[in-house]
C-alpha positions in Angstrom: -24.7 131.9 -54.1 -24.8 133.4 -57.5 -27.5 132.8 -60.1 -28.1 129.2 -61.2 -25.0 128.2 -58.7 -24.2 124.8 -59.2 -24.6 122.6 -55.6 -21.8 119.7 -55.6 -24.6 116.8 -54.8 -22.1 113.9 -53.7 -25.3 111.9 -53.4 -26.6 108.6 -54.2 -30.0 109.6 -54.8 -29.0 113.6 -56.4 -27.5 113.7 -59.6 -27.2 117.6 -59.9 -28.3 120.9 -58.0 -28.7 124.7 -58.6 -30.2 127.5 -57.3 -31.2 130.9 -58.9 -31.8 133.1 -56.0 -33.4 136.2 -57.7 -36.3 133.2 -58.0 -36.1 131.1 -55.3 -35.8 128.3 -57.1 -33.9 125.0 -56.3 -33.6 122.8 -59.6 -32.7 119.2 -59.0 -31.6 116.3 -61.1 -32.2 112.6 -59.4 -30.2 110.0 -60.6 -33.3 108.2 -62.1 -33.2 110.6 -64.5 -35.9 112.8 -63.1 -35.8 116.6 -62.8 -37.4 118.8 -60.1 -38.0 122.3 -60.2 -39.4 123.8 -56.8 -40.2 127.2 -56.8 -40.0 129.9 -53.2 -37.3 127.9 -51.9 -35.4 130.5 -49.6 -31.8 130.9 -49.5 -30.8 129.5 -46.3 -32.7 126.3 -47.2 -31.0 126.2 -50.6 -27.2 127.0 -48.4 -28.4 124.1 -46.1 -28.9 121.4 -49.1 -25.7 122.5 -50.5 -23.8 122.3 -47.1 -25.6 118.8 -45.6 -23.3 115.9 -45.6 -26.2 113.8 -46.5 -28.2 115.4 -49.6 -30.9 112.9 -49.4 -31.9 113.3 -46.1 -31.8 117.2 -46.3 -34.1 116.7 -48.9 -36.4 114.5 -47.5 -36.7 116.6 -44.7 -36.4 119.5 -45.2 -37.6 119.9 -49.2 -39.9 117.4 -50.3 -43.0 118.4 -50.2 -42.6 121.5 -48.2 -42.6 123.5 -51.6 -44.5 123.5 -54.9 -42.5 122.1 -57.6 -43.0 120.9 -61.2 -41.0 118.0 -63.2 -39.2 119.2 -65.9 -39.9 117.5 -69.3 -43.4 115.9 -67.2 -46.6 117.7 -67.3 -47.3 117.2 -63.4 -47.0 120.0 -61.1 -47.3 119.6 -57.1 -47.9 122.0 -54.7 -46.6 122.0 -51.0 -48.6 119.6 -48.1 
């Protein structure tokens, strides 16, 4: 993946994806409107999303709250469980 490579979401719940690899980071848009940011994410976790057939449930399992992240355009900032 190449910097801030765009991740095709084909998801009900993921609007957008991309991933900038020189910082780990995994920048998601929800179709709510909402925007993620999660910071440390590794590569093969970021490949996985991108490959999943279901984007949600890779998520759920495999992202949320397993890394700190911070909601663009929010003030709120969560760190990993």
């Amino acid at each position: 993946m190449s910097a801030w490579s765009p991740i095709r979401p084909a998801s009900s719940v993921i609007r957008g994806a991309w991933y900038l690899p020189e910082r780990r980071q995994l920048d998601l848009l929800f179709t709510s409107g909402r925007r993620y940011v999660y910071s440390e994410v590794p590569l093969a976790v970021a490949t996985g999303f991108a490959e999943a057939e279901s984007k949600g449930r890779f998520y759920n399992r495999e992202i949320r709250n397993r890394f700190p992240c911070r909601e663009v355009g929010g003030e709120r900032e969560r760190k990993a469980a």
